[in-house]
DRENFIPA-199134 format. One line per 4 residues: number of its first residue (from 1); for each residue x, y, z of C-alpha. Coordinates in nm, 3 decimals, padded with zeros to 5 digits. Layout:
NUM = X,Y,Z  ...
REM end
This chain:
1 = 00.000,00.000,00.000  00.142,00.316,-00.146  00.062,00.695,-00.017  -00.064,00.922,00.281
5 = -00.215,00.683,00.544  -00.472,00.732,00.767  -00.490,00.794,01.114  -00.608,00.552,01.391
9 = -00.380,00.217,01.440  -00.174,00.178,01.737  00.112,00.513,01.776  00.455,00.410,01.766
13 = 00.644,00.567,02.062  00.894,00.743,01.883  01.148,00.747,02.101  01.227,00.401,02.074
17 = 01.367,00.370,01.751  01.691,00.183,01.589  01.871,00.192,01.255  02.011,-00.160,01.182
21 = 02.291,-00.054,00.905  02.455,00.294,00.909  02.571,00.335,00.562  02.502,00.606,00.351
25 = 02.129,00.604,00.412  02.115,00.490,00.770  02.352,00.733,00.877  02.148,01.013,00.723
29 = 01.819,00.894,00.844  01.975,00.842,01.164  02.131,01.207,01.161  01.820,01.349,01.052
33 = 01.552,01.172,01.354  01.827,01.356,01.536  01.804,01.688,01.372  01.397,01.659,01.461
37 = 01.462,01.570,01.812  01.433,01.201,01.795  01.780,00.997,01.963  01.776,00.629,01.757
41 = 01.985,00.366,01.861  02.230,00.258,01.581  02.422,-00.065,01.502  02.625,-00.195,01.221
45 = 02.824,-00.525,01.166  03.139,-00.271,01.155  03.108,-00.054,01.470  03.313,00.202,01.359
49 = 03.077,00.279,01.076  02.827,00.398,01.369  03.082,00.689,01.458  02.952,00.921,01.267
53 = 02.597,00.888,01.412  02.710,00.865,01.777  02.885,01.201,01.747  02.541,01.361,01.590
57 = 02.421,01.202,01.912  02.248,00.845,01.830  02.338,00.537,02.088  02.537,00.256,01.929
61 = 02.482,-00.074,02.096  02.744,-00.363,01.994  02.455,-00.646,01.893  02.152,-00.679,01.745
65 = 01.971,-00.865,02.046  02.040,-00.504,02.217  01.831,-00.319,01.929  01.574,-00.584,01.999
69 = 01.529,-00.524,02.284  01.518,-00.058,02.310  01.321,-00.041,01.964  00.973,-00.036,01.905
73 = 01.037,00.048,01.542  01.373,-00.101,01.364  01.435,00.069,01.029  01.717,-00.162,00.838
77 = 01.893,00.023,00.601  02.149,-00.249,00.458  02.302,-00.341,00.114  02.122,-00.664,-00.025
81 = 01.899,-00.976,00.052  02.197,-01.161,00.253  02.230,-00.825,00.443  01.876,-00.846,00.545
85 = 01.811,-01.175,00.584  02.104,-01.188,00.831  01.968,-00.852,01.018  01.643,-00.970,01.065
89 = 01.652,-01.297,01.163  01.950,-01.173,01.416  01.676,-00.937,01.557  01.381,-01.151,01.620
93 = 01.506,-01.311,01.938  01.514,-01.040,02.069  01.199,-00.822,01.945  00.873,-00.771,02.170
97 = 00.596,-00.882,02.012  00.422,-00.633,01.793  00.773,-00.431,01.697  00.765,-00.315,01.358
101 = 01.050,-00.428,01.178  01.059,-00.167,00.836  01.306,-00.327,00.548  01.459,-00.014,00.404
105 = 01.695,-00.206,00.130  01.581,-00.330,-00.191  01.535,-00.669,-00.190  01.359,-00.949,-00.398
109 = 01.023,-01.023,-00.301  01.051,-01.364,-00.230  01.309,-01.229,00.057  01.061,-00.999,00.127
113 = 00.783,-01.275,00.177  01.017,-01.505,00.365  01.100,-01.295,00.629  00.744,-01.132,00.654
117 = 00.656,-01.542,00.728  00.909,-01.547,00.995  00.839,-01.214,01.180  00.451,-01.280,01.219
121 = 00.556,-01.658,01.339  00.715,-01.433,01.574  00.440,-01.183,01.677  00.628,-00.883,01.482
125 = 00.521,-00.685,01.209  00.717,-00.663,00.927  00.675,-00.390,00.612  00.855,-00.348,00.303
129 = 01.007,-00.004,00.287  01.220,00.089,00.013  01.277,00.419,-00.043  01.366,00.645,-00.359
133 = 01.517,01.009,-00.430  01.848,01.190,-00.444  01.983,01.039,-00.174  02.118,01.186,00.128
137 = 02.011,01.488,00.037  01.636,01.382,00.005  01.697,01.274,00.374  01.841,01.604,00.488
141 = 01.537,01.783,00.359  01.254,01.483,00.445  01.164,01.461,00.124  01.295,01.108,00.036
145 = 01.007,00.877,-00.109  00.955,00.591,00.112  00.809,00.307,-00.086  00.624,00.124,00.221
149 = 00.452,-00.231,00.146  00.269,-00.405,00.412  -00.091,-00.435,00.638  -00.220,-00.135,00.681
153 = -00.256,-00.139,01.052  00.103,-00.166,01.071  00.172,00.114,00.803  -00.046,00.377,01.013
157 = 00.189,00.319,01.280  00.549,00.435,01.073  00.406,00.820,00.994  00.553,00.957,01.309
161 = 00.915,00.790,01.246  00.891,00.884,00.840  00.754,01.176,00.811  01.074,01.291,00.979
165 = 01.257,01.204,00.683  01.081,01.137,00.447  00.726,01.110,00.262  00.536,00.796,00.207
REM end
């Protein structure tokens, strides 16, 4: 389900967000929840690549069972389908049951579908999110198009995390 969603499913509390992967695009989104008064926790398989968002502010924890268990809302922003498959699956242990997990990486569907199968086995709400502009810079001025796939009762609930960064 594409465009503006409607109001009324279950708010996330934004304050309890992490960015699984802080590349490019996770470092900007994280940089940019920041900016609009929001403090993520960050992690990447190569802590030093968190640096850059711990300085702007964000909280780096050291494994994923930590991001499990501070987010209510876990935005992975990593590289492929391996990537993803190995974020995800390294999350659910640790996830409370209805987290939203939102897939920010283009992936296959069939990835997509798998892990969807996994995370509501799991009591956790996964959404496709892929996103689309210029970049960084459509981060910087929340104007990057965020592609999000998934229930809609689940959808309603990412507005207060995207909007900060994006449009969906």
């Amino acid at each position: 389900r594409l465009g503006r969603c409607p109001g009324g499913g279950r708010p996330v509390v934004s304050s309890r967000v992490a960015i699984v992967g802080t590349g490019q695009i996770g470092d900007a989104v994280a940089r940019r929840l920041l900016v609009t008064g929001l403090a993520p926790v960050v992690y990447d398989t190569h802590p030093d690549a968190t640096a850059a968002s711990v300085a702007a502010g964000a909280r780096a924890v050291t494994s994923l069972g930590e991001v499990g268990a501070l987010a209510e809302v876990v935005l992975v922003c990593v590289r492929d389908d391996a990537q993803c498959t190995d974020a995800v699956t390294g999350l659910l242990p640790g996830l409370a049951p209805g987290t939203v997990v939102a897939v920010m990486a283009t992936v296959t569907p069939d990835t997509i579908a798998a892990l969807a199968a996994t995370c509501r086995a799991a009591d956790v709400d996964l959404v496709d999110a892929p996103v689309a502009g210029r970049g960084v810079a459509s981060i910087e001025d929340a104007t990057m198009n965020v592609l999000v796939g998934g229930p809609d009762q689940v959808i309603e609930r990412l507005p207060p995390v995207i909007a900060r960064f994006g449009v969906l």
